[in-house]
C-alpha positions as CSV (number, residue, x, y, z in Angstrom):
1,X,116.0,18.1,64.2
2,X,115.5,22.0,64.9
3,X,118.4,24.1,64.3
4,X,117.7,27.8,65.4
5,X,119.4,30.7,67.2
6,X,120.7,30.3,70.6
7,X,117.7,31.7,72.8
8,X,118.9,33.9,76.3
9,X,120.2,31.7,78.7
10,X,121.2,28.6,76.0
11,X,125.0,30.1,75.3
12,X,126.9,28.6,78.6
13,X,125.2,25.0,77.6
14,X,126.9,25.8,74.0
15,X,130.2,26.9,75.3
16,X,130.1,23.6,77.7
17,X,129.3,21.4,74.3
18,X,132.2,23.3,72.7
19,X,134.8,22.9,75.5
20,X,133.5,18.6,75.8
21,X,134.3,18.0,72.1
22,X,137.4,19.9,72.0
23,X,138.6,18.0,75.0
24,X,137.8,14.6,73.5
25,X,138.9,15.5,69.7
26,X,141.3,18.5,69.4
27,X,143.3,19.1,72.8
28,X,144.7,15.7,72.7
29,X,146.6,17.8,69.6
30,X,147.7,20.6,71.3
31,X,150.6,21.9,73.8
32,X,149.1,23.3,76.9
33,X,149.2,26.7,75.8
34,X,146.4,25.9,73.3
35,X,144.2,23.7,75.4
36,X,144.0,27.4,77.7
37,X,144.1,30.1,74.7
38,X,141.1,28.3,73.7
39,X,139.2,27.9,77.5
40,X,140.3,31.7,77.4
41,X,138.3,32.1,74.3
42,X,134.9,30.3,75.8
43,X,135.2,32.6,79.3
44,X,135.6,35.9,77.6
45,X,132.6,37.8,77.2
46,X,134.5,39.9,74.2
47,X,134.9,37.1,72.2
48,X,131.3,35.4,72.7
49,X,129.8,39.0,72.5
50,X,131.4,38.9,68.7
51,X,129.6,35.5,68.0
52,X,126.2,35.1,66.5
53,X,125.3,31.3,67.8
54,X,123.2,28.5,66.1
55,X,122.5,24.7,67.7
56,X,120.6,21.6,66.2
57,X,118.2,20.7,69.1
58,X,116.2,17.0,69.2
59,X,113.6,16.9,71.9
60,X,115.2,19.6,73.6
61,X,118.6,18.4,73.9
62,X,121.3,20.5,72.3
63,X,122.8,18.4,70.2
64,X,125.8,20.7,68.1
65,X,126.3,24.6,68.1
66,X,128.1,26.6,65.6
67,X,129.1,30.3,65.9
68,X,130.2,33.0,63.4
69,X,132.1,36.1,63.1
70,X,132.7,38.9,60.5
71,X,129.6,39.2,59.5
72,X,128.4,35.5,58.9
73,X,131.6,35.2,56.6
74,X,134.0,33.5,59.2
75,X,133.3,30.3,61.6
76,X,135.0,30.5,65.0
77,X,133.4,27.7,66.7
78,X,131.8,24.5,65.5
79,X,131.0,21.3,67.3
80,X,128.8,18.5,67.7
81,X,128.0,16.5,71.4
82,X,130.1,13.6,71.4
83,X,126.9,11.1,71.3
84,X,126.0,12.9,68.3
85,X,128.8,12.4,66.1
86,X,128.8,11.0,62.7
87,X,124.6,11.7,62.4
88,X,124.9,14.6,60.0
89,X,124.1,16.9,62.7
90,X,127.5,19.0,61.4
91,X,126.0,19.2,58.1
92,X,122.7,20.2,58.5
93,X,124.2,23.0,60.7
94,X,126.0,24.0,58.1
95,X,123.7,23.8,55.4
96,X,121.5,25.7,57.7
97,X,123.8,28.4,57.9
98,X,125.0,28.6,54.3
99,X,121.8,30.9,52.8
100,X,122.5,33.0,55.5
101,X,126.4,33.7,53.9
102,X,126.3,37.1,52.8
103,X,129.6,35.3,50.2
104,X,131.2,35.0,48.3
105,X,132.8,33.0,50.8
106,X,132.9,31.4,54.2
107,X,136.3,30.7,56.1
108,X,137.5,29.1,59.4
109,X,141.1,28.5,60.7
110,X,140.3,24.6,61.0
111,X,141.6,22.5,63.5
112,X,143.9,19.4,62.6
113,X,141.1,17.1,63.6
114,X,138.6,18.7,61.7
115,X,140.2,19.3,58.0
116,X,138.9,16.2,56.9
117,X,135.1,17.3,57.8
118,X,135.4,20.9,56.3
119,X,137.1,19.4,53.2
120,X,134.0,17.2,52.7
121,X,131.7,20.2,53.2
122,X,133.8,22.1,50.4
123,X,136.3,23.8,51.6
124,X,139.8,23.5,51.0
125,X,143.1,24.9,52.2
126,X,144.3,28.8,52.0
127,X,147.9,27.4,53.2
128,X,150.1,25.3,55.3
129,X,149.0,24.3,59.1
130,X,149.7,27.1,61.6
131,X,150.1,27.8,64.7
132,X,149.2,31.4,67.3
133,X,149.4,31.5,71.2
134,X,149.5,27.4,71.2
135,X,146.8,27.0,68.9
136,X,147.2,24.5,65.3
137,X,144.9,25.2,62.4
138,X,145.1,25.2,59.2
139,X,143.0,28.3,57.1
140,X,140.5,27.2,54.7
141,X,137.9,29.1,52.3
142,X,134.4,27.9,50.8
143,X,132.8,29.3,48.2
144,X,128.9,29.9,48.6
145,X,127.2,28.5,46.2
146,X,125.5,30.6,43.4
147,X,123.0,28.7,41.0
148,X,122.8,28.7,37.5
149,X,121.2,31.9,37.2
150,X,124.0,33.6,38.8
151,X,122.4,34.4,42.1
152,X,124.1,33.2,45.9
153,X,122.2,29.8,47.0
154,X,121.3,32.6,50.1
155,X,118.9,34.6,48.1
């Protein structure tokens, strides 16, 4: 598996990957207003112009993207093809993208359907489930790793 940067042209196959799994796993969750705040999200150019882009690729085929904000510090979007599922391909993009934390940690405003996998990854609750313009999550926080001699797993 090859996880990189999204090259020029690979973003609307990651924002189509995104929008598959959300339909299948996460909109089945949410009130209608949701299901579009977050199709909103994937067609505006604002929001994917904030986003720096990574995907796990086996023989060419995309097969999860994640995307960050804030600096590497926050993740806004993060899915795996539905084929792909339960293959680790979640967390080797996020170990991937870990080093590149500047710390001390990362966050992401989690779906319902996705606590359980951020939980296993590290991360644990900042609060109770919400809810903005139709959309559930529930905040969490990670630490980055530092190692014994005191320095970020990243360095």
């Amino acid at each position: 598996m090859e996880i990189r940067s999204l090259e020029a042209g690979e973003l609307p196959a990651a924002l189509a990957l995104a929008w598959e799994s959300f339909l299948a796993y996460e909109a089945p969750e949410y009130a209608p207003e949701g299901v579009a705040t977050f199709r909103a999200s994937l067609e505006s150019r604002e929001f994917c112009a904030a986003l720096e882009f990574w995907a796990a690729f086996e023989a060419g085929e995309m097969l999860g993207m994640l995307a960050t904000r804030s600096g590497r510090q926050h993740i806004s979007l993060f899915f795996v093809a539905i084929p792909h599922m339960r293959r680790g391909v979640g967390r080797a993009l996020f170990r991937f993208l870990l080093p590149l934390c500047p710390g001390p940690a990362l966050t992401v405003n989690s779906s319902p359907y996705a606590v359980p996998f951020y939980a296993r990854l590290g991360f644990q609750a900042e609060g109770p489930e919400q809810l903005r313009d139709g959309i559930r999550f529930t905040p969490m926080r990670c630490p980055i790793p530092v190692g014994e001699d005191g320095v970020s797993a990243k360095e």
